[in-house]
N, C-alpha and C positions, 0 to 999 in steps of 0.2 A: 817250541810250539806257541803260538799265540792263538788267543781267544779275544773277541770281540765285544763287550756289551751294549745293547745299543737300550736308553732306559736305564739310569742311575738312582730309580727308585728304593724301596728296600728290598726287591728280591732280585731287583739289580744288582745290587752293591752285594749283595749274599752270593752270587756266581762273580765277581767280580772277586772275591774274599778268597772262595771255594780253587777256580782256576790260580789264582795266583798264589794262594798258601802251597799250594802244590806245585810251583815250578813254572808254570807256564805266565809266558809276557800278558798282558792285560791291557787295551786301550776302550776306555770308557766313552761312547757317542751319547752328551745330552748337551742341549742347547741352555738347560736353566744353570744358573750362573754358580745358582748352591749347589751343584752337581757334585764339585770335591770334596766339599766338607761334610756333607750326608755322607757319600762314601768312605770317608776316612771315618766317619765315626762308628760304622758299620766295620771297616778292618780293625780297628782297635780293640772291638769286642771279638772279631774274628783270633783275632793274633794271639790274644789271652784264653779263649777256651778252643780253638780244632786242637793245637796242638797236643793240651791237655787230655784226651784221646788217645797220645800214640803213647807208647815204651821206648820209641824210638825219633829221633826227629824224623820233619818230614824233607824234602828239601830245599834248598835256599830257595827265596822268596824271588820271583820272576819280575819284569820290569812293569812299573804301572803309569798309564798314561789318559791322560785327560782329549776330549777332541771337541769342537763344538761341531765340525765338518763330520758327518756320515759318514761319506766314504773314505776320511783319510784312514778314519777309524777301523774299517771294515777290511780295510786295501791290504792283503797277504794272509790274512785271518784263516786257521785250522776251522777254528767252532766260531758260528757267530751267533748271541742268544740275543732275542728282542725280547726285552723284559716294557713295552708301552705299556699306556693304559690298556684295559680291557674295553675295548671300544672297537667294531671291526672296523668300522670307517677309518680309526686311524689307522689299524694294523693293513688293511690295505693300501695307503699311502704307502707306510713304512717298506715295508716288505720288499716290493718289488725294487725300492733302492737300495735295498742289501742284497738284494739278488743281481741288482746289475754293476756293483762294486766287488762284490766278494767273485774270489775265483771257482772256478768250477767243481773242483773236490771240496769247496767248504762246506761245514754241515750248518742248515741253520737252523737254527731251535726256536719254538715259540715257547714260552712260558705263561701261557695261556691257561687258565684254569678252566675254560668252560666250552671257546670252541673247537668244531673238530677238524683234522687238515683238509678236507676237502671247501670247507668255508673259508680256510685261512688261505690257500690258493686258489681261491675263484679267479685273481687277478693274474694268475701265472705261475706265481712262484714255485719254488720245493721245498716248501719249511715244513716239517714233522714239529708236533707239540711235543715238548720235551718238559713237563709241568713239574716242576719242584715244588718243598714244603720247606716256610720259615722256620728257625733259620737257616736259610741254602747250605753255609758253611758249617752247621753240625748235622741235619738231617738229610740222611742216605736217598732216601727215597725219590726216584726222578721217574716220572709217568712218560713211555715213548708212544705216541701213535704217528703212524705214518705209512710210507714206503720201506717194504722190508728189509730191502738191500740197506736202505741210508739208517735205520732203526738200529740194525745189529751194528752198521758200524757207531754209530753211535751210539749203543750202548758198552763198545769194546772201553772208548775213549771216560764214559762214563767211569766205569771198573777203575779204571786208573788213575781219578781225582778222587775216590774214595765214597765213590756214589752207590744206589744200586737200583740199578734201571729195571724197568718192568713194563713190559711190551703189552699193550691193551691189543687182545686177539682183532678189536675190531672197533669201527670208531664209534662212538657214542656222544650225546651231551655233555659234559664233566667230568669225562673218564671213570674211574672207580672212586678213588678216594673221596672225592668232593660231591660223588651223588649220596656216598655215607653221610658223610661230614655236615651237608645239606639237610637230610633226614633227622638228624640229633636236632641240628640249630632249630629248626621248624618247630619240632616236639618242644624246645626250652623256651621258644618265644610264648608257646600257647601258656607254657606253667606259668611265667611271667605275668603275660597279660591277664591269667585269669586268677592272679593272686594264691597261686599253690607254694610259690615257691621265690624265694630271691635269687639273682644272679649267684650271689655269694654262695649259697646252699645249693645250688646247680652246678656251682663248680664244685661245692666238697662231694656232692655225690661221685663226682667221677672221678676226681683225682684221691678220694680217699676209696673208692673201690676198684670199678670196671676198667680207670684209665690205667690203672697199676698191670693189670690182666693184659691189657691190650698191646702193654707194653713189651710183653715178651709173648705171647702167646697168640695174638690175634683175637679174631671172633670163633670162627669154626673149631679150633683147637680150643680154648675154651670151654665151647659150649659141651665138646666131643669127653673131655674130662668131666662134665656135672651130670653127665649119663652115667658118670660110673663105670663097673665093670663092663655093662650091658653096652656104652660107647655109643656114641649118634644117632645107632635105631632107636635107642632107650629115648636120647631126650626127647627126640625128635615126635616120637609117638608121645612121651611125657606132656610134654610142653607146646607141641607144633595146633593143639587146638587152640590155644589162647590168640591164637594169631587171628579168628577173626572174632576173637572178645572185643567191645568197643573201649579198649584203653586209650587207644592213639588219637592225634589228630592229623596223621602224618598227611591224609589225602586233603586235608584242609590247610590252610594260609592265614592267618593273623592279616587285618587291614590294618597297612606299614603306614600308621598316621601319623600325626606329631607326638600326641600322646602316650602311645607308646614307645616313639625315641624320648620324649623327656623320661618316664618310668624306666627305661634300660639307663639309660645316661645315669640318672640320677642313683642307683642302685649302683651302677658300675663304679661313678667317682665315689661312693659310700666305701665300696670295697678297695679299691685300689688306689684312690688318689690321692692318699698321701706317700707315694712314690712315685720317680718321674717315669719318663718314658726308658731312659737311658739303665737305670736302677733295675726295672723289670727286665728291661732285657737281659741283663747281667745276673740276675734272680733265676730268670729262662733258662740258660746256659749252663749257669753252675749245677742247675738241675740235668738238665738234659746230660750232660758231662758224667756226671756222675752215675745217671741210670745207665749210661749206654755203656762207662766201663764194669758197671756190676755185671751187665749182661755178656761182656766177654770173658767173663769168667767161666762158662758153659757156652760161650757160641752160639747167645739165642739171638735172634732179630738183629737188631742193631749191630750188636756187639759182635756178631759173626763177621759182617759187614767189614769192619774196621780190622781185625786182627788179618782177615785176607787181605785187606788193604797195606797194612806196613809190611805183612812178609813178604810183600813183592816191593817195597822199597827197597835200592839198592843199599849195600853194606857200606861205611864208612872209610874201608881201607886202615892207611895206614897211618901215627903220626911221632915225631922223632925217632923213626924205628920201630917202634911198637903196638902192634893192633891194637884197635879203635873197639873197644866191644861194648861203649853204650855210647849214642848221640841220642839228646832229649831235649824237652824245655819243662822248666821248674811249674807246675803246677799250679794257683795259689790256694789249694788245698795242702800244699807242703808248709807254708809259711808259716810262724809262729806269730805270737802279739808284739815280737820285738819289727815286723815286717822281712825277716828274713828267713831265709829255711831252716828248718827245724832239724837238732843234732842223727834226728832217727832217721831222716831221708838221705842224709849223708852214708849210711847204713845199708839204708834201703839202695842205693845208688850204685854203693860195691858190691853189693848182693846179685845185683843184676848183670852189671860186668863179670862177676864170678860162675855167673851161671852160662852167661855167653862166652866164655872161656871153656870150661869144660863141653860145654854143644862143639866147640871148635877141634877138642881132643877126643871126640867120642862119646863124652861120658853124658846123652844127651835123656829125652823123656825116654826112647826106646829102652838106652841100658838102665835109666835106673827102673822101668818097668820088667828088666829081667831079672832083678836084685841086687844091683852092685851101687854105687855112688861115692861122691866127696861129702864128709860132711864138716861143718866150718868148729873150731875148737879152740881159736884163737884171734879177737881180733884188736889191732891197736888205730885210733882214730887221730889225725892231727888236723886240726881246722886251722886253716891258714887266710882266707877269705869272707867276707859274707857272699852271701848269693840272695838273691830273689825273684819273686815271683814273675816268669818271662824270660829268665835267662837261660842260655842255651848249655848247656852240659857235652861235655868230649870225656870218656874214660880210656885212658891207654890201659894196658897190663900188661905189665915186667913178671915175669915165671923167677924167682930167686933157687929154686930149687923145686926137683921132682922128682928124687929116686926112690923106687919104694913105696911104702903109700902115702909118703908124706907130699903133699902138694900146695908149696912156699909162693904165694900171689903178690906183687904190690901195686895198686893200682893208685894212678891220679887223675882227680875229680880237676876237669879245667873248664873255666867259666871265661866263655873266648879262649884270649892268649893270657889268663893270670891264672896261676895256682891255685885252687879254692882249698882242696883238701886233699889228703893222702889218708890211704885205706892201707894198713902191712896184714894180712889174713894167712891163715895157717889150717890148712883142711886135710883130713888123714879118709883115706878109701875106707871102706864099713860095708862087709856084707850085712844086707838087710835082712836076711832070713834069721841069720845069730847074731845081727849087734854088734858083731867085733868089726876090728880093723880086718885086713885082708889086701895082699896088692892087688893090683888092680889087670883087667883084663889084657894081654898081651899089646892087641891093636891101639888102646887107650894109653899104656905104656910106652910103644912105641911115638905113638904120637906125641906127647910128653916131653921124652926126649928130643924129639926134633927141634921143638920148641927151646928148652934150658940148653941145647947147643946155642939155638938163635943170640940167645939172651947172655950168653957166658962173656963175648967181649965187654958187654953195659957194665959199665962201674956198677958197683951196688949203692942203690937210695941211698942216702945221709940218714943216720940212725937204724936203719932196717936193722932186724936182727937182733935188736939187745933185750927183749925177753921172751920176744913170738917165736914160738918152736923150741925153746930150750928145756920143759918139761919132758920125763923120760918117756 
């Protein structure tokens, strides 16, 4: 699949990051000469946190290409996104040359924050606004308005780079997000201008309260919890009179003078400018990275997004004979202060391979939700490598033995084609209801065995064996 970008700005280069961390070829259309180097610096940040997201890698990196010519750019293109200025004059130049370049099933996307498609094809064209949020490459959210047939399929294609698209019933000014988004900024201009409040202390307000809320829960959900038992009627009748208390300024505008850009400016470099541009983003990221894996841990918002995302990644297969049951890349939340991964993630690494091993024999979330499982009792670690932050992880796993309940794993941690580390792990079945060992269920058994047949010609590891499993 190839994708198009045409506009190497930074929500350019953020679909340019997006499409190609996930497989797909990439040719970038911009005439300014900085075009690569903005982009590459935008993949760089891309490369070190999407990945950090998965449990699993995502796949190999698609081919990336430079064009100053539009159409060479656009020529065989699946998706073509026009990330211009927001200016229609130019998006109508634009346009209609990606429409008479790109071929007739291409989809093309505007990333247009504000106008609607009937504005953006006054001149011909079929572009549907397909409006993202910085950074492209970690946040899900892609806004479709357009034609319904070209919408769904573009939101199918969406699904698949790890997006998740949201069809505006009908077109409006700035879709949804950004008529929100809009409303806050207005309200924070006024606290500003009229000395209530600093930038700095407007943004704790939100990130040390609502923005945390919003994060997993939205508005309406939210709100529907501070009702209480009583639920949305409650607040709603609670709280729904203040709405025309005169708190806001929302239907009022601050005059955008110099004055008030030096006052923001000046507040803003107070707060933030002793870090650069490149610093914050990477400050962004690590944040964003991290809420959005908390949130897969329940499946809320984001984090739903993403866990749907990898299990439709395809599985790794096979490698010297032996299934692949974790592909990743290292984190650098795994790293330690020496800059290389930390002895626990090595741990944590067989752990996961251990776990996707037995999902492979049966013994997966269902059975141990009927009461049965492997549980670990023995483990011996050889670090043979460093690894670091970015690097891509392969775990094979060798079954050394599995009769009974005893279930003998050794898996190797490979960083590329070198050895990093070897796991020897020794897990006994345990019914959960009494704690004891217990064999293990027939099917889970059988499958087992299928497997320590597979395994029986492989020599055995160097060293395996000499104390893991030898307790009675």
């Amino acid at each position: 699949m190839k994708a198009a970008i045409v506009g190497g700005g930074v929500i350019g280069g953020g679909w340019a990051a997006r499409f190609l961390l996930n497989g797909w070829d990439v040719a970038v259309a911009d005439p300014d000469p900085q075009a690569e180097r903005k982009i590459t610096a935008v993949l760089d940040n891309a490369r070190r946190a999407l990945p950090a997201l998965y449990d699993r890698a995502l796949p190999p990196e698609g081919r990336l290409t430079f064009h100053a010519d539009l159409a060479t750019a656009v020529a065989g293109a699946d998706w073509v996104q026009e990330s211009v200025p927001e200016v229609l004059e130019v998006k109508h130049r634009i346009l209609p040359m990606i429409a008479e370049a790109a071929g007739p099933n291409a989809i093309i996307g505007s990333s247009t924050s504000g106008f609607k498609p009937s504005e953006l094809n006054a001149v011909g064209t079929g572009a549907i606004v397909a409006h993202p949020f910085n950074p492209v490459y970690l946040l899900p959210l892609v806004e479709l308005v357009g034609d319904a047939d070209t919408c769904a399929r573009a939101a199918d294609i969406l699904r698949g780079i790890g997006m998740y698209p949201l069809t505006v019933r009908q077109e409006i000014d700035a879709h949804i997000a950004d008529r929100l988004l809009e409303a806050v900024w207005r309200e924070a201009l006024w606290l500003v201008k009229d000395g209530i409040a600093t930038t700095a202390e407007i943004d704790e307000a939100i990130r040390m309260g609502f923005g945390i809320r919003w994060a997993q829960m939205g508005l309406f959900e939210t709100y529907r919890i501070a009702g209480g038992e009583a639920g949305m009627a409650h607040f709603m009748a609670q709280f729904g009179p203040a709405l025309s208390w005169p708190w806001t300024k929302l239907m009022d505008v601050p005059e955008f003078n110099d004055d008030l850009v030096d006052l923001i400016a000046t507040q803003s470099d107070a707060q933030s400018g002793h870090l650069s541009i490149r610093e914050l983003e990477r400050l962004r990221d690590d944040n964003v990275v991290a809420m959005i894996r908390a949130l897969r841990r329940t499946g809320s918002g984001a984090g739903g997004v993403v866990t749907a995302h990898e299990a439709a990644l395809p599985d790794a297969g096979e490698r010297d004979g032996l299934p692949v049951t974790v592909t990743r890349q290292v984190p650098s939340s795994w790293t330690d202060y020496n800059g290389h991964m930390n002895e626990t993630h090595y741990l944590e690494t067989s752990s996961l391979a251990t776990d996707r091993f037995m999902q492979m024999i049966g013994a997966d979330a269902d059975y141990i939700a009927s009461g049965r499982s492997y549980f670990t009792v023995e483990s011996h670690v050889c670090h043979l490598n460093e690894v670091h932050a970015g690097d891509r992880l392969t775990v094979t796993t060798q079954v050394l033995a599995g009769a009974g309940k005893r279930l003998h794993l050794f898996n190797r941690i490979w960083r590329d084609d070198v050895l990093a580390a070897t796991v020897e792990t020794m897990l006994l079945h345990t019914d959960l209801s009494t704690r004891r060992t217990s064999d293990p269920d027939p099917a889970v058994a059988a499958r087992l065995s299928d497997w320590v047949a597979r395994h029986a010609a492989m020599p055995a590891p160097k060293g395996a064996g000499r104390s893991v499993g030898q307790r009675p």
